[in-house]
DSSP file (Angstrom, degrees, kcal/mol; ACC not computed):
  #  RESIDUE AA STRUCTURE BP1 BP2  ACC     N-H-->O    O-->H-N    N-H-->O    O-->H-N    TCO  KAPPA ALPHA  PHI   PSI    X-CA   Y-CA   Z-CA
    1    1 A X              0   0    0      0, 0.0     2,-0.2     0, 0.0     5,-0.1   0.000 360.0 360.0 360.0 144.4    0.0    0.0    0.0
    2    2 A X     >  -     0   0    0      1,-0.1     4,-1.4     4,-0.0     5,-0.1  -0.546 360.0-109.9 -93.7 150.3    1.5    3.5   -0.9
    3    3 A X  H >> S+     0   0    0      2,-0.2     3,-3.1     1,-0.2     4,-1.0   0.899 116.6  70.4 -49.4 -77.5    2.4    6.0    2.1
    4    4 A X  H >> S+     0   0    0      1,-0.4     4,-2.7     2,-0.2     3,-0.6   0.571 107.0  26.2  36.8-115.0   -0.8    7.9    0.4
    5    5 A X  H 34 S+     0   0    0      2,-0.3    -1,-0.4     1,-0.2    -2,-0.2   0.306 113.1  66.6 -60.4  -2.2   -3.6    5.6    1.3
    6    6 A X  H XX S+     0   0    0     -3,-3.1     4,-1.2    -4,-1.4     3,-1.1   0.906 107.1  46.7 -44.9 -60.2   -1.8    4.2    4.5
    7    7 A X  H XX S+     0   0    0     -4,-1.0     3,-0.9    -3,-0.6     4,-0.8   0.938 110.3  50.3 -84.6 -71.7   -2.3    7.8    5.7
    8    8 A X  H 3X S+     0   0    0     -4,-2.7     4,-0.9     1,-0.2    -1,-0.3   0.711 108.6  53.3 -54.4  -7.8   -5.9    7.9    4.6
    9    9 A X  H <> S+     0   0    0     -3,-1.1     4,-1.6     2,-0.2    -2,-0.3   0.843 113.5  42.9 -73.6 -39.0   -6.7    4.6    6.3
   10   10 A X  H << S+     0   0    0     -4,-1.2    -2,-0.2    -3,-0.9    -3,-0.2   0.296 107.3  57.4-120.3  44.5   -5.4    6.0    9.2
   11   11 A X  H  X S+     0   0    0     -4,-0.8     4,-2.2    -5,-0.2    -1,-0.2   0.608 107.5  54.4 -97.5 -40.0   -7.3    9.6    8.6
   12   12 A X  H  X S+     0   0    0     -4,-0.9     4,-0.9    -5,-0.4    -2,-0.2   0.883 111.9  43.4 -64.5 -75.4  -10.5    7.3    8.6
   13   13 A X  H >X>S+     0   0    0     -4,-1.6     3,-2.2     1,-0.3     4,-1.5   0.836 111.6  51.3 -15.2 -62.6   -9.3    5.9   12.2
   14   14 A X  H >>5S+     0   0    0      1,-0.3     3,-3.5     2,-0.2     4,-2.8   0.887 101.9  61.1 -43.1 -71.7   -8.4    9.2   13.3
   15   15 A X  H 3<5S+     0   0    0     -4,-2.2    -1,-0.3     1,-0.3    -2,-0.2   0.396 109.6  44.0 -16.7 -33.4  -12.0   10.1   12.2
   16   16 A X  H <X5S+     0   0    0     -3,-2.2     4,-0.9    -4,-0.9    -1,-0.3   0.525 106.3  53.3 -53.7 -35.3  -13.4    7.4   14.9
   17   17 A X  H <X5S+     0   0    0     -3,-3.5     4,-1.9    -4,-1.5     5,-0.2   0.789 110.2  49.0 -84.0 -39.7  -11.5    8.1   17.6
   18   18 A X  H  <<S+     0   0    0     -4,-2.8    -3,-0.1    -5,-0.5    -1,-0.1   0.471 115.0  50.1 -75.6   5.0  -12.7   12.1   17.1
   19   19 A X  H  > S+     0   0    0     -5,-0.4     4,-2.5     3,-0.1    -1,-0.2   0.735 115.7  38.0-106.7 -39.1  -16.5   10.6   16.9
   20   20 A X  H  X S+     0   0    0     -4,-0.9     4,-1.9     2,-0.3    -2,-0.2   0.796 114.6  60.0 -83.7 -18.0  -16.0    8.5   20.1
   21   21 A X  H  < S+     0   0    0     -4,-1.9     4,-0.3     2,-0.2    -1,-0.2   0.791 121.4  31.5 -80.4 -36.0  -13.7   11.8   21.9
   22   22 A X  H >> S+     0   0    0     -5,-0.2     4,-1.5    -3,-0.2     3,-0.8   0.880 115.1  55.8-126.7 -35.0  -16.6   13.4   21.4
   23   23 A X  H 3X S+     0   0    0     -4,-2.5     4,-1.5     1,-0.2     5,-0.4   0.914 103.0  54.4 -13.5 -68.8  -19.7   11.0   21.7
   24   24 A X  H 3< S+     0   0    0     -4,-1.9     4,-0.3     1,-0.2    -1,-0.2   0.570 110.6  46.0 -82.0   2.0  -19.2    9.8   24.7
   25   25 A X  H <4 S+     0   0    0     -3,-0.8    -1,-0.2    -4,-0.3    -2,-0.2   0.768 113.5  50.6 -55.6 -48.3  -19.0   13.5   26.4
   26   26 A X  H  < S+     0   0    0     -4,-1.5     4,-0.4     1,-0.2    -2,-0.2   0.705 107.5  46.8 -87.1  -6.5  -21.5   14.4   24.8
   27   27 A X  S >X S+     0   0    0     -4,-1.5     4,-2.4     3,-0.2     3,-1.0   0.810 113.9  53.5 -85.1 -47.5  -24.2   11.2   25.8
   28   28 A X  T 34 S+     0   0    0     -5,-0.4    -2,-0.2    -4,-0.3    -1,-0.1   0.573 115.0  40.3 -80.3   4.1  -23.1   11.6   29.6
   29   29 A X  T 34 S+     0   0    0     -4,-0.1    -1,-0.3    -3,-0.1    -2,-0.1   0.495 127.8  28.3-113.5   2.1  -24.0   15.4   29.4
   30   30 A X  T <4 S-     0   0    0     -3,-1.0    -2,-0.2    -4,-0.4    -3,-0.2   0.545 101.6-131.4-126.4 -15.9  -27.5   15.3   27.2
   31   31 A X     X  -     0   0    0     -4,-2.4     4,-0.5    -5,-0.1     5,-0.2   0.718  26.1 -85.4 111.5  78.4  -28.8   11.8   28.2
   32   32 A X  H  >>S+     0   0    0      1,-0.3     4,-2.6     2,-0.2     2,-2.2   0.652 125.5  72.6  -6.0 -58.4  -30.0    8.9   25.8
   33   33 A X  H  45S+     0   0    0      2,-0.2    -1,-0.3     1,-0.2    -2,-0.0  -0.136 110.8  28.8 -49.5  31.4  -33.5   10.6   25.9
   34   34 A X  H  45S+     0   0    0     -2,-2.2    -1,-0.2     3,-0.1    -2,-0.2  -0.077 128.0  39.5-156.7 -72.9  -31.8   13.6   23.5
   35   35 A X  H  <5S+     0   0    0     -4,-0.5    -2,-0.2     1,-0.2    -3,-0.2   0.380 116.8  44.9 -84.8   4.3  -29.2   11.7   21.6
   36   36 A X  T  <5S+     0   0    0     -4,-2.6    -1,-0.2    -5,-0.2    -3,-0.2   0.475  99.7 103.2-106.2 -33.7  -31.0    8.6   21.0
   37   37 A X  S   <S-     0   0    0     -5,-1.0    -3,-0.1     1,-0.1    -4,-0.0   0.073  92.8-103.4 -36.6 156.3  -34.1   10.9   19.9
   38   38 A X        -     0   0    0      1,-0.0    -1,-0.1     5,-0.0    -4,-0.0   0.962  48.3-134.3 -29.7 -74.6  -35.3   11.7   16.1
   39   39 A X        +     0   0    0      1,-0.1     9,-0.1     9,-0.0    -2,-0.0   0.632  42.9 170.8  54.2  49.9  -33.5   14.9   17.1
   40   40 A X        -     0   0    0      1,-0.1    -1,-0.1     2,-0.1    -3,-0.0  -0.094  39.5-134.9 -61.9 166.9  -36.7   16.7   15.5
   41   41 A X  S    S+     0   0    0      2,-0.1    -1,-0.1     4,-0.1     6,-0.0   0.534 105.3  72.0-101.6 -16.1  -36.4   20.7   16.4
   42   42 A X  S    S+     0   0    0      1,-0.2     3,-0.1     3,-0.0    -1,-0.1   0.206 112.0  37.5 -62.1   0.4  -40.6   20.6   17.4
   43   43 A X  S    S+     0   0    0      1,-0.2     2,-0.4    -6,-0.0    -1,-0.2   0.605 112.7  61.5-137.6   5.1  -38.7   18.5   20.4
   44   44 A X        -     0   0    0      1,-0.1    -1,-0.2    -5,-0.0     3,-0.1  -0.906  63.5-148.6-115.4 160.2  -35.5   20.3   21.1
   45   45 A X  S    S-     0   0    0     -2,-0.4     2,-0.3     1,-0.2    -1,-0.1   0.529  85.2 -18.1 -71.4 -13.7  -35.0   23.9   22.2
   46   46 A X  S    S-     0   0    0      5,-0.0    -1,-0.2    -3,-0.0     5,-0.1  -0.993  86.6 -51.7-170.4 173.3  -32.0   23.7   20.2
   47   47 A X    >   -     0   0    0     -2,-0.3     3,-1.3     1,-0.1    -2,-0.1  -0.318  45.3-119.9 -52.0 148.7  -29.3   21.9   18.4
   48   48 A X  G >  S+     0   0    0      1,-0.2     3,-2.3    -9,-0.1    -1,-0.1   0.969 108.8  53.7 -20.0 -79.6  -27.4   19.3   19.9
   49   49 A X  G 3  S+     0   0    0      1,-0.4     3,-0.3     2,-0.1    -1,-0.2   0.506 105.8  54.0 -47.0 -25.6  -24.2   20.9   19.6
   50   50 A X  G <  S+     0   0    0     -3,-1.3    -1,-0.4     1,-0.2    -2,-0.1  -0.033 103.1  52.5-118.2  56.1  -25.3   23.9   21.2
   51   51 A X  S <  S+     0   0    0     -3,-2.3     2,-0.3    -5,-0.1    -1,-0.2  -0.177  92.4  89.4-141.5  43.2  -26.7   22.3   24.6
   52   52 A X  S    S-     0   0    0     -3,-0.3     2,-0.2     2,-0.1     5,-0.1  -0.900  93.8 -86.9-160.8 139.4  -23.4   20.3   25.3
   53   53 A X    > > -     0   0    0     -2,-0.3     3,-2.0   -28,-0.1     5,-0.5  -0.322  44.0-100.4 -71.6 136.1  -20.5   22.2   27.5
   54   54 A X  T >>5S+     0   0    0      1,-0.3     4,-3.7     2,-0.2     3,-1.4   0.418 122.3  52.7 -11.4 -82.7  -18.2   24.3   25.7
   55   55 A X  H 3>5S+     0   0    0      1,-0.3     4,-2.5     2,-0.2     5,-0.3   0.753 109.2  54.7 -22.8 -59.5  -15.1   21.4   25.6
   56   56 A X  H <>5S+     0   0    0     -3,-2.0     4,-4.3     1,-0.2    -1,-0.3   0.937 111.1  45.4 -59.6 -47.2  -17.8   19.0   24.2
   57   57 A X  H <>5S+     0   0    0     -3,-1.4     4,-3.1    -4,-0.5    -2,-0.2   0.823 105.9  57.3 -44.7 -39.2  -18.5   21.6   21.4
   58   58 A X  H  X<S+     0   0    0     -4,-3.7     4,-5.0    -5,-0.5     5,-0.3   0.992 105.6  45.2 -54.1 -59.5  -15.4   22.1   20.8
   59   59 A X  H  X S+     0   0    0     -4,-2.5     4,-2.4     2,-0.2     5,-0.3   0.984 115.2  52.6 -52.8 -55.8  -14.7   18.3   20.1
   60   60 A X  H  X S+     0   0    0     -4,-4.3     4,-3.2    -5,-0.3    -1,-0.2   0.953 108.7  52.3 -43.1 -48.0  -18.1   18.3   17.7
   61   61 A X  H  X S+     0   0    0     -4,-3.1     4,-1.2     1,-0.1     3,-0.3   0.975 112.3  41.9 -26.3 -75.4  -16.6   21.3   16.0
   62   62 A X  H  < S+     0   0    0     -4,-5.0     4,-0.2     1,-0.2    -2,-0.2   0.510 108.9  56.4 -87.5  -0.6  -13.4   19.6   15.3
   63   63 A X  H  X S+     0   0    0     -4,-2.4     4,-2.5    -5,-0.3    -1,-0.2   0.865 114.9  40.9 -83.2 -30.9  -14.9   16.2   14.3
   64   64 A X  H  X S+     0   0    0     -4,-3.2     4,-1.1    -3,-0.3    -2,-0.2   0.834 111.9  56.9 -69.4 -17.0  -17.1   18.1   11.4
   65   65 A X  H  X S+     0   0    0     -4,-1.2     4,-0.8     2,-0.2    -1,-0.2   0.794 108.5  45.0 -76.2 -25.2  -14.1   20.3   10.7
   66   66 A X  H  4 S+     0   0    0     -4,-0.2     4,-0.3     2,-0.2    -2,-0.2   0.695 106.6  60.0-102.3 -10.1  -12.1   16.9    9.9
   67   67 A X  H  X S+     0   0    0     -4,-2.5     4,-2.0     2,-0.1     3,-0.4   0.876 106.1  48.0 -61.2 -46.0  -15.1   15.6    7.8
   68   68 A X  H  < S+     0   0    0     -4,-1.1     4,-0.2     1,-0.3    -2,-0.2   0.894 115.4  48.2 -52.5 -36.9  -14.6   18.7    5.4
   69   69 A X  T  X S+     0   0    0     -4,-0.8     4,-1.8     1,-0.2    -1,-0.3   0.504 103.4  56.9-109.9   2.4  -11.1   18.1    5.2
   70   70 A X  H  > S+     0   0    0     -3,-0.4     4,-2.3    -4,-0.3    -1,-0.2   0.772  95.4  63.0 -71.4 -39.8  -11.2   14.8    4.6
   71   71 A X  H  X S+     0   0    0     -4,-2.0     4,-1.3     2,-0.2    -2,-0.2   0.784 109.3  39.6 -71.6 -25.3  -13.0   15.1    1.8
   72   72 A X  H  > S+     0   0    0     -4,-0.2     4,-1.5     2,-0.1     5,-0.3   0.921 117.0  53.7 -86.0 -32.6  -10.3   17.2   -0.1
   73   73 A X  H  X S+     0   0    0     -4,-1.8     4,-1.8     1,-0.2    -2,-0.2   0.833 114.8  38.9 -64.6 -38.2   -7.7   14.9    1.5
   74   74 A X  H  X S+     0   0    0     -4,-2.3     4,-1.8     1,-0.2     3,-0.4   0.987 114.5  51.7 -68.3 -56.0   -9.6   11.7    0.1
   75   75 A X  H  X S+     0   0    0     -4,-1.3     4,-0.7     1,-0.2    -1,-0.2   0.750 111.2  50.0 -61.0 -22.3  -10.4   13.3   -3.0
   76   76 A X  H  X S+     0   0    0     -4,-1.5     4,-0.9     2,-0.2    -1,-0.2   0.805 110.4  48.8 -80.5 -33.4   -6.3   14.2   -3.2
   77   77 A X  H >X S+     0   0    0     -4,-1.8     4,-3.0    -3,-0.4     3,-2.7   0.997 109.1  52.2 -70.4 -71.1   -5.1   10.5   -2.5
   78   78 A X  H 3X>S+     0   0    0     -4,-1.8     4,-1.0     1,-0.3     5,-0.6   0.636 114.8  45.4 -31.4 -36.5   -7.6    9.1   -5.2
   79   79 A X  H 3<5S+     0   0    0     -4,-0.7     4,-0.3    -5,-0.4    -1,-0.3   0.737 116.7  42.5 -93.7 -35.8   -5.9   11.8   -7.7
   80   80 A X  H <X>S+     0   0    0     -3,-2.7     5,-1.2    -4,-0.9     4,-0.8   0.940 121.7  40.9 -87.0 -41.4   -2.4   11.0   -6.7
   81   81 A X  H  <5S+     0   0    0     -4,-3.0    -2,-0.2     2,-0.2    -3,-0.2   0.829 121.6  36.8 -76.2 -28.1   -3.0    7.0   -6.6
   82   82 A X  T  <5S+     0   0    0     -4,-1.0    -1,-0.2    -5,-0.4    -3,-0.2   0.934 115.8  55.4 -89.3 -47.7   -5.1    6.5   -9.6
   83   83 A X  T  4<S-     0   0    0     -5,-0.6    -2,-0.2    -4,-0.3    -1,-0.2   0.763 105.0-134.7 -36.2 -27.3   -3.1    9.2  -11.4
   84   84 A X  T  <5 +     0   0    0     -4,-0.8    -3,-0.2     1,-0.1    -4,-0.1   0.980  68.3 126.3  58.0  69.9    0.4    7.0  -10.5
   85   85 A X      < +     0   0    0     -5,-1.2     2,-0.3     2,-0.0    49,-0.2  -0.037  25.3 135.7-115.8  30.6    1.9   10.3   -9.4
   86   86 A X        +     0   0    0     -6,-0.3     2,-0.3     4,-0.1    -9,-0.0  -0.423  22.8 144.3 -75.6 133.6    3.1    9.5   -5.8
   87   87 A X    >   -     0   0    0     -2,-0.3     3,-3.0     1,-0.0     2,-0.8  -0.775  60.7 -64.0-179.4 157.8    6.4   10.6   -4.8
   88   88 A X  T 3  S+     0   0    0      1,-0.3     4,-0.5    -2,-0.3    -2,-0.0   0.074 127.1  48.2  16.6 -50.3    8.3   11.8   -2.0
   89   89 A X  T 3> S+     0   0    0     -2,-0.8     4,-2.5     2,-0.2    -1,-0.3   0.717 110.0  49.4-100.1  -2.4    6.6   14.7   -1.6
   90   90 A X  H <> S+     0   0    0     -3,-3.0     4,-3.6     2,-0.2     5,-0.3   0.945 112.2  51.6 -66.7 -56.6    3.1   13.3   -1.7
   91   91 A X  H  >>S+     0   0    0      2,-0.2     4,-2.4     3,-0.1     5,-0.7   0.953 111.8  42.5 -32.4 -44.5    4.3   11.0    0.6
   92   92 A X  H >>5S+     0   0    0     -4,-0.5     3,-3.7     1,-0.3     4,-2.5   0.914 115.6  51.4 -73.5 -77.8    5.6   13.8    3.0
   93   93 A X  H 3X5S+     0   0    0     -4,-2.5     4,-1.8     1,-0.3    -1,-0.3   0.824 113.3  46.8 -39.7 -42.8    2.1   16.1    2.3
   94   94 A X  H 3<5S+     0   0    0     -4,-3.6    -1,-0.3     1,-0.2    -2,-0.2   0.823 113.3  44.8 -74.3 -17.0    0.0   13.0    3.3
   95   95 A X  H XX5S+     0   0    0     -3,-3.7     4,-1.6    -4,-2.4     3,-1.2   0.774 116.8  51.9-104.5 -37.5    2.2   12.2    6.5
   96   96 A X  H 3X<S+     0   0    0     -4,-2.5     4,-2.9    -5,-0.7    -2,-0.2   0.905 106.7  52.2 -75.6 -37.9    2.0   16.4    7.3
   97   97 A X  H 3< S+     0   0    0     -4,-1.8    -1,-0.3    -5,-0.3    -2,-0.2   0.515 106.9  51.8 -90.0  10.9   -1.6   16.5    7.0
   98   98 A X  H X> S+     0   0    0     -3,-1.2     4,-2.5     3,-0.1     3,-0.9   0.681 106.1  51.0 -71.7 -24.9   -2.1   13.9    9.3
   99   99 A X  H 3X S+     0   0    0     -4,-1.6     4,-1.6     1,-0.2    -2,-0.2   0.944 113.8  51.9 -52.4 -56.5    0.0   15.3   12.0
  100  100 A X  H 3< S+     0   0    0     -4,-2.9    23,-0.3     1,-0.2    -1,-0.2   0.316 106.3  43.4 -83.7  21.0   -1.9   18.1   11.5
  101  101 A X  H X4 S+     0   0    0     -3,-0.9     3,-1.0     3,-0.1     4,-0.3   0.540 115.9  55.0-114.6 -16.5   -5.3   17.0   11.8
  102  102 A X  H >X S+     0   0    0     -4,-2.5     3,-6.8     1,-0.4     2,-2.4   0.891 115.7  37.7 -68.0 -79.4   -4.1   14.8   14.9
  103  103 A X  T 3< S+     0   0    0     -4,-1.6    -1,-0.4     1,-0.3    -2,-0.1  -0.052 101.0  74.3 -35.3  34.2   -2.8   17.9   16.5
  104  104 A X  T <>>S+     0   0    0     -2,-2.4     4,-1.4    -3,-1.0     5,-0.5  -0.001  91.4  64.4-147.9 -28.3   -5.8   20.0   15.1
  105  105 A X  T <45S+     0   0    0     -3,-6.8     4,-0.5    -4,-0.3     5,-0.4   0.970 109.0  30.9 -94.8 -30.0   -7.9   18.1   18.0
  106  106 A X  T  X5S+     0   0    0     -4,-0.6     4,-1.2     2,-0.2    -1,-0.2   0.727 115.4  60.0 -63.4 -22.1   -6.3   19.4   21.2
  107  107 A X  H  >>S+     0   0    0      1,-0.2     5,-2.6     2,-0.2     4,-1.9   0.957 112.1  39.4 -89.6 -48.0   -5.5   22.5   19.6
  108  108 A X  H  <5S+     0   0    0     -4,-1.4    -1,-0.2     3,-0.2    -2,-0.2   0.764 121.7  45.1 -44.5 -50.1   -9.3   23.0   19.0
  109  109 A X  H  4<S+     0   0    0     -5,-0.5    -2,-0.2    -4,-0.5    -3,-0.2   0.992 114.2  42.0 -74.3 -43.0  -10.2   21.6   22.5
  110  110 A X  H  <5S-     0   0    0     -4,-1.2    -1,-0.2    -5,-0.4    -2,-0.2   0.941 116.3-116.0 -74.0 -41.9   -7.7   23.2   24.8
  111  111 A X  T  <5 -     0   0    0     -4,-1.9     2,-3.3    -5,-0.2    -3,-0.2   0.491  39.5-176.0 100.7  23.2   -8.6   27.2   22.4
  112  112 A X    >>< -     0   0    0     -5,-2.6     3,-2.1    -6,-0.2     4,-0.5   0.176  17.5-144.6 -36.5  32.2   -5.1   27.1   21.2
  113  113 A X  T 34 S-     0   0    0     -2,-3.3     0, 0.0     1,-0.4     0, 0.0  -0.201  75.2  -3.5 -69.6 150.0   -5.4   30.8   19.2
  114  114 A X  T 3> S+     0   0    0      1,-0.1     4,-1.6     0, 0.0    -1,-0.4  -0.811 128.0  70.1 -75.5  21.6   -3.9   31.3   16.5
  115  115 A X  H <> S+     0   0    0     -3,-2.1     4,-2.7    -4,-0.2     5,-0.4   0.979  95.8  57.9 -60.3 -46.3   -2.1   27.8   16.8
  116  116 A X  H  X S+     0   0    0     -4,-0.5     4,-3.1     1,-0.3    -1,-0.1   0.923 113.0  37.2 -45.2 -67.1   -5.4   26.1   16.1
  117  117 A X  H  > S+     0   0    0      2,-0.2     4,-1.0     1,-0.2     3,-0.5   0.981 110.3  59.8 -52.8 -55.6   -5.9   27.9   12.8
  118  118 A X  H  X S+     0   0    0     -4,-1.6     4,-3.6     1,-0.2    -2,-0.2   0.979 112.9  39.7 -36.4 -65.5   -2.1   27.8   11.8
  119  119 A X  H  X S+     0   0    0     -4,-2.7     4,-0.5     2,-0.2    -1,-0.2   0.637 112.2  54.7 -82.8   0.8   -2.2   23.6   12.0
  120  120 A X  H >X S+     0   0    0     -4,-3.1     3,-3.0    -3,-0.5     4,-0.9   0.672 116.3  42.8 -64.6 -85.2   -5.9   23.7   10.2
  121  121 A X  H 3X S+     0   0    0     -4,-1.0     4,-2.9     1,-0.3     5,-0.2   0.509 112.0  50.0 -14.5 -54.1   -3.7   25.9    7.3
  122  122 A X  H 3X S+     0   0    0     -4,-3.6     4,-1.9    -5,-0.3    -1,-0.3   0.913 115.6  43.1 -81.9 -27.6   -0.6   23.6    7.3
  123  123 A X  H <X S+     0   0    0     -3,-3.0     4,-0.8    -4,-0.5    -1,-0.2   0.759 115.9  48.1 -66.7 -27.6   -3.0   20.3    6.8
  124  124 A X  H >X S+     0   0    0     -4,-0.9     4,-2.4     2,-0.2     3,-0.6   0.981 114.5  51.1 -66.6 -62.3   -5.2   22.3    4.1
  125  125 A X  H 3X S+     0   0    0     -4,-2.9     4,-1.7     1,-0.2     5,-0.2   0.862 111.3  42.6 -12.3 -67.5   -1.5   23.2    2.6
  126  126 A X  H 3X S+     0   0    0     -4,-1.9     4,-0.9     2,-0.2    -1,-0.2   0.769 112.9  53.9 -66.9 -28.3   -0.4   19.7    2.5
  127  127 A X  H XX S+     0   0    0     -4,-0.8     3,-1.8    -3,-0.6     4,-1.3   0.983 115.2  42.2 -68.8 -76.6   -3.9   18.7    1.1
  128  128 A X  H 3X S+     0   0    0     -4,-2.4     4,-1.1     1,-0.3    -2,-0.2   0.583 111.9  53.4 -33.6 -34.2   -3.4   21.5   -1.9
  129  129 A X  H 3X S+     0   0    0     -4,-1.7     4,-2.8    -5,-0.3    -1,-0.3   0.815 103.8  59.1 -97.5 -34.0    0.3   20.7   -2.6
  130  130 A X  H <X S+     0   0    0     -3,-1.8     4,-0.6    -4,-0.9    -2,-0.2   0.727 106.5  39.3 -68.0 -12.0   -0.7   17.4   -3.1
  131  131 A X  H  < S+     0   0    0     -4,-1.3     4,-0.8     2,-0.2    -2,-0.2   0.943 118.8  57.5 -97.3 -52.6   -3.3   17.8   -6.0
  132  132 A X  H >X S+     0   0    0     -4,-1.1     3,-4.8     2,-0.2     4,-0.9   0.927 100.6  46.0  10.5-114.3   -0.9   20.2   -7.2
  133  133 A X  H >< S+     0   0    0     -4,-2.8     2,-2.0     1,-0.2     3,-1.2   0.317 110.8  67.1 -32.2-107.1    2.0   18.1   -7.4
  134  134 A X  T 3< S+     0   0    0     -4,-0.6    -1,-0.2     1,-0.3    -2,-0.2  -0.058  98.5  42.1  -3.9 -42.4   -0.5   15.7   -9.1
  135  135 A X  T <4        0   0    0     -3,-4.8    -1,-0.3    -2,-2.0    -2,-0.2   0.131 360.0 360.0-117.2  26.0   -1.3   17.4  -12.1
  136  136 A X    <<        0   0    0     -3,-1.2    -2,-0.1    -4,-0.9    -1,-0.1   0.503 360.0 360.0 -71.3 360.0    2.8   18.7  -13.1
């Protein structure tokens, strides 16, 4: 398997661990009776997301933020691998945007400003350089 898709296998993982990091906050602060609901808005007073304590928002935040980027990241692996254009520095841009979507979840939880946004940027970067490099 090419560095590439190793790195999106273990962007999906990551992607699990940041569903369960934030799932199981967020059941032990709203209940079953909430989070097992329809989740109609005729039966909440609000969204989920904003009835759960800040820290838990946060984590909800940063799991939808790593769906979004996942989707250019997938769409950039598929480009490079079906293309046959991996090398070195795909490798190195797929290994940098995982660092920086693991680091992206603390930075996000803890309020790191501006780090947070700096390590979104350098994983967006790494995403971009790679589709890039793709079509040279």
């Amino acid at each position: 398997m090419t560095h590439e898709l190793t790195v999106l296998a273990l962007a999906g993982l990551l992607q699990g661990v940041q569903f369960v990091l934030m799932s199981v906050p967020a059941n032990l602060e709203l209940g079953p009776g909430k989070t097992a609901s329809p989740r109609d808005s005729s039966r909440l007073e609000k969204p989920l997301i904003d009835q759960v304590s800040d820290k838990t928002g946060r984590l909800f935040r940063a799991l939808n933020n790593h769906f979004e980027g996942l989707i250019l990241f997938t769409l950039a692996v598929v480009v490079v691998s079906l293309g046959d254009k991996g090398t070195g520095l795909t490798a190195i841009c797929a290994w940098t945007y995982l660092a920086a979507r693991v680091l992206y979840v603390p930075a996000y939880y803890f309020g790191w400003s501006p780090w947070r946004s700096l390590i979104w940027f350098v994983g967006f970067l790494a995403t971009m350089l790679m589709i890039v490099s793709a079509l040279i």
